[in-house]
N, C-alpha and C positions, 0 to 999 in steps of 0.2 A: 202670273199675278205679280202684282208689287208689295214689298213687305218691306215698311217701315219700320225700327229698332229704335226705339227711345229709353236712355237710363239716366240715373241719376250718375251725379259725377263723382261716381266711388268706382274702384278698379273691381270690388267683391259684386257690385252691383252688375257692370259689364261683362266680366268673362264668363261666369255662368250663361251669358245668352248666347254667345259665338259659335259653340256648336251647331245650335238650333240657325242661327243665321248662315254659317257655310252647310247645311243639311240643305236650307230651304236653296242656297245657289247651285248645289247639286244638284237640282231637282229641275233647275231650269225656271228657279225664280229670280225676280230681279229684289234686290238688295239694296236700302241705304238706312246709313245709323245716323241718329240727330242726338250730340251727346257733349258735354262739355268738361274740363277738367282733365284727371286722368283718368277718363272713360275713351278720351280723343286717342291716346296713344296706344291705349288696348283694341281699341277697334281698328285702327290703320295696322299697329302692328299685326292684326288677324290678316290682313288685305281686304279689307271691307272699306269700301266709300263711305267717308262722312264727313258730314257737316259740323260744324262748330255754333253750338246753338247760345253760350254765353262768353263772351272771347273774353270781355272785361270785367268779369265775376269772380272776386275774391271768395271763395268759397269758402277757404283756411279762416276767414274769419265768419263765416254762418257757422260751422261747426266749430267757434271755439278753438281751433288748434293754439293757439297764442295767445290766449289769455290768463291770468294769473301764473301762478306757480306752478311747478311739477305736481308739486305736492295736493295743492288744490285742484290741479283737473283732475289727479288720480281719485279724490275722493270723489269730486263730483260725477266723471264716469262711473268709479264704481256703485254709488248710489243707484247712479238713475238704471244702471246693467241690471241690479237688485231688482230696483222696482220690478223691470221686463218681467225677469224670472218667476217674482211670486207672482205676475199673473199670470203668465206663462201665456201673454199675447202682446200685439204692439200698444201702447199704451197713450193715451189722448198726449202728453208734450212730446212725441216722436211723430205724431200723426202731425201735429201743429210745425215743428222743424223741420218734415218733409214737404208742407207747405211752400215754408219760406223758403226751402230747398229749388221746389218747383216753381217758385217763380221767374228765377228770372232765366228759365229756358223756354218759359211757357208761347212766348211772341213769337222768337225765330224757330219752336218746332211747328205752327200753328201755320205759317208763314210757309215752311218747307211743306207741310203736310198740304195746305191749297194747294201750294203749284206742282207737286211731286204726282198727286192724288194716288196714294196706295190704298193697293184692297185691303189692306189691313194693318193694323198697329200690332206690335211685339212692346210692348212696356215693361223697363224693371218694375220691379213691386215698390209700390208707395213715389214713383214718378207720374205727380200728377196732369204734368202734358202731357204725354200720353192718352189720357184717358179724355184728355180736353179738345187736343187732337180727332180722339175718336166721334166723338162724339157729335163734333162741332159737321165732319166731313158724311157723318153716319154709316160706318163702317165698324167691322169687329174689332175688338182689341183682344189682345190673349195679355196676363198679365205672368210674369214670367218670375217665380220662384226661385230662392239664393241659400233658404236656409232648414232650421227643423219644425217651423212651428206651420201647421196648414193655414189656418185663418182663412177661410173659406169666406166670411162675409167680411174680412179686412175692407172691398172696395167698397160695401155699402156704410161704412164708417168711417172710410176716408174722406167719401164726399160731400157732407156736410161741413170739414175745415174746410173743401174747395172752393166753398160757395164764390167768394169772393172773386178768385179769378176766374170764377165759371164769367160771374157778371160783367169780370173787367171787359171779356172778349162777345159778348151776349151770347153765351150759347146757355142752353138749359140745363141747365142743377140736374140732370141725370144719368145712370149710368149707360153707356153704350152696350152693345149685344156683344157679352162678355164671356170668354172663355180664361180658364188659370193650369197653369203650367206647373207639378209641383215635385221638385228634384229629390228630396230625402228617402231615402229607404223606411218604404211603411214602420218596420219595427222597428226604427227609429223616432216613431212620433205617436203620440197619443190621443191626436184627435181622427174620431170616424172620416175616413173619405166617403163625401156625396157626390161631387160631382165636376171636383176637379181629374185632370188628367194628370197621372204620373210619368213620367219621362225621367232615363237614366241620366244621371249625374256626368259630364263628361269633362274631366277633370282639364281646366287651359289656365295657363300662365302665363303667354307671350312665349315666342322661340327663343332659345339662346344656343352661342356655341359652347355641346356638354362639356365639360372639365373630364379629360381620362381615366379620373378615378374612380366618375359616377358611370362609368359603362359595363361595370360587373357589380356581384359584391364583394367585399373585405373578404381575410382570411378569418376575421374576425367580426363578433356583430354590430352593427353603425345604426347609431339615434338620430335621427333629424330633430334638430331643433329651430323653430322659427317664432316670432312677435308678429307676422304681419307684416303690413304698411304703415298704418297707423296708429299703433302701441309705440315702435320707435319714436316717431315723430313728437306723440304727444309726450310722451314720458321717460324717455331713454331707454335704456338696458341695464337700470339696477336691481331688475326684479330677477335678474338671472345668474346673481353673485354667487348664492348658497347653492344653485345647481351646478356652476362650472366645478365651485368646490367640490362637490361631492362625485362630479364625473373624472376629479385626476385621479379618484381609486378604483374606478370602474373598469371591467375588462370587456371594454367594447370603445370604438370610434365612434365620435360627434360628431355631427357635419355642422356647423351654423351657417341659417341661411337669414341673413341680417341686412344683407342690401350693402349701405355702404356705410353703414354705422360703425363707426373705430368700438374693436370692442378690447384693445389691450392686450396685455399679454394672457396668452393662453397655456393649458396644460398642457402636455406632449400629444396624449391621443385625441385635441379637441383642436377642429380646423374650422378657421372661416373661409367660405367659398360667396362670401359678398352675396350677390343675387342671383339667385338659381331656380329653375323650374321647379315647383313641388313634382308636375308631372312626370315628371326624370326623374327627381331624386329619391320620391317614396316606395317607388317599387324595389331601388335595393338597399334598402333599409328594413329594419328587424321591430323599429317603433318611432315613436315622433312623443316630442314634447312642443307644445305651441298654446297660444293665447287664447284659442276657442273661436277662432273666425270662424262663418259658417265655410265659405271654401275651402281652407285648411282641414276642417273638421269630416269636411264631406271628401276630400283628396285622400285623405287619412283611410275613411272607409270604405273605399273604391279601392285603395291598397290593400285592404287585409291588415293593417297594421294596429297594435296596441296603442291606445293613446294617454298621455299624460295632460289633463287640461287646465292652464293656471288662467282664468277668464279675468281679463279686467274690464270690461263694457258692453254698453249695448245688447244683443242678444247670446253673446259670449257665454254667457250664465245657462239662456235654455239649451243651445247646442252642451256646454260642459255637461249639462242636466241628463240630454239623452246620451251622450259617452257612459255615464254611469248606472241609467233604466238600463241601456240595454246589455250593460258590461263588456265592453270594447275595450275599459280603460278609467280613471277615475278621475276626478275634479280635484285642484289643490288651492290655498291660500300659495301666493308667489315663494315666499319665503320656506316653503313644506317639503321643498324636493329633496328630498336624506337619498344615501346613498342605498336606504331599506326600500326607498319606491324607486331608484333605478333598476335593483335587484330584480321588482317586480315586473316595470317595465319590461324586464330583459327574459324573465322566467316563466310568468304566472302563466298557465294554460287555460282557466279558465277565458282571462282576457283574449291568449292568441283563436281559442276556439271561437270564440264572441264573435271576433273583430275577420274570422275566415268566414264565416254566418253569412254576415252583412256582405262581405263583395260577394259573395254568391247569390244574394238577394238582390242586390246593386246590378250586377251583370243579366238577370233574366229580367229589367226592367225595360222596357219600349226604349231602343234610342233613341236619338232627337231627328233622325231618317225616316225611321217607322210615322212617327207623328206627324212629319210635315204632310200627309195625304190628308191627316184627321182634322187638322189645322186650317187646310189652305186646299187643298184638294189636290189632286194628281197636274 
């Protein structure tokens, strides 16, 4: 079979699907990803073919990255993350920005998808070509899962913002023969499974060459701390002042994993290793302190590790939400990290028993091998 990969152009968007697309080339399927942004370099980095479906698509500005002040986007992220949380689903102005998100891939995936004609669409979630894609060629789409919340009829509520571009291209306002793909560890979420399929989490970040220090553990215990991609960008790294503080009394090693963000001078046992695998570096780590992305959050618990969640956006808030339903670890205001919650970080048993739980739930989950038969068949 042929199996088309379409995401939106966010990196948390794409690497979640990689596994499931090198499963399906294991299998003896043929493979190509229609992606734009930094979704391009995640998917080449994988070795996966792709296309470049918006090459002169500012995205940084649909999502706001450079607009107003620090200080203004911080609020207005954190608002609209809020909003998510109390309803603990995607909520109509994220359905309407992933819209506008989706347009301007929507031509050249539509464009690939005629001439390519796969038997079937792989869609990030809320990547509305994809499902335009599908629809339009009449083929399955499987809609492919990144974080904790199910939303099982998310696609019958998407496609009423679609309308529009449904018409641009005349295809029909409905949804294709749809299947969903959904990564979180059940008791990590709170809505009934009907009829989505669940599949293990398989933690990717791009390859890099490891640093020799992440090939064991310390002689001592080591916190990973990370923001993301996108928390630097928009907002810097002042939200991590009162915890470097509180980490020069702690008796355990830092890792920051920051990218390439100058982050100044540091205490003695706090190192920056720039940009680094989570996949590598959580397994010899003892906990993580991070922003609440869902793949950080979901890496986190495929490690077995305690987490500390300081959330500033988007569904940042629900993932921090289930860290703390299922006691893996707790949510904090940026400013809250005391040296009494590295303590706990470092000690609580409650949390390490939690957070041993979940990867043993995580691990008896269907890999993304298993499911390519369910999927696509043999």
């Amino acid at each position: 079979m042929r199996v088309l990969f379409t995401a939106s152009p966010a990196l948390g968007h794409m690497f979640p699907m990689i596994p499931l697309a090198w499963a399906c080339r294991a299998q003896g399927h043929e493979v190509l990803v229609a992606t734009a942004g930094p979704g391009l370099e995640a998917a080449t980095g994988a070795g996966l073919i792709t296309v470049d479906v918006a090459p002169d698509t500012d995205f940084g500005a649909i999502f706001g990255k450079n607009t107003g002040t620090v200080a203004d986007r911080e609020a207005e992220m954190r608002r609209r993350g809020q909003a998510i949380a109390e309803l603990n689903a995607t909520p109509d102005f994220v359905l309407e920005r992933f819209c506008t998100v989706s347009a301007p891939l929507a031509a050249r995936t539509l464009q690939i998808a005629q001439e390519w004609r796969p038997d079937a669409i792989v869609y990030s979630r809320l990547q509305g070509g994809g499902l335009l894609a599908a629809r339009q060629l009449g083929v399955p789409a499987i809609e492919h899962g990144f974080g904790f919340s199910r939303e099982e009829s998310l696609p019958h509520r998407f496609l009423p913002h679609l309308a529009p571009l449904f018409q641009q291209y005349g295809v029909d306002l409905a949804l294709p023969e749809l299947r969903q793909l959904h990564v979180a560890p059940p008791s990590m979420t709170i809505e009934p499974r009907n009829t989505s399929v669940n599949v293990r989490y398989v933690p990717y970040n791009q390859g890099a060459v490891l640093p020799p220090e992440l090939a064991s553990r310390p002689g001592r215990k080591r916190i990973a701390v990370t923001l993301g991609t996108i928390v630097p960008q928009m907002l810097g790294l002042g939200s991590l002042g009162r915890m470097l503080a509180a980490a020069a009394g702690a008796d355990a090693e830092f890792v920051l994993a920051l990218g390439a963000a100058d982050v100044g001078p540091l205490p003695p046992n706090v190192r920056s290793l720039g940009w680094v695998p989570l996949s590598a570096l959580l397994p010899v780590c003892d906990g993580i302190i991070h922003h609440g992305g869902a793949g950080t959050t979901m890496s986190a618990a495929c490690a077995g590790l305690p987490q500390v969640v300081l959330p500033h956006a988007a569904d940042a808030f629900i993932n921090a939400a289930a860290v703390d339903r299922r006691g893996v670890g707790i949510h904090l205001e940026t400013g809250e990290v005391t040296a009494a919650v590295l303590e706990s970080l470092l000690t609580d048993e409650d949390w390490r028993k939690a957070a041993a739980e979940v990867k043993a739930e995580v691990e008896e989950l269907p890999a993304p091998s298993d499911v390519v038969p369910l999927l696509f068949g043999s």
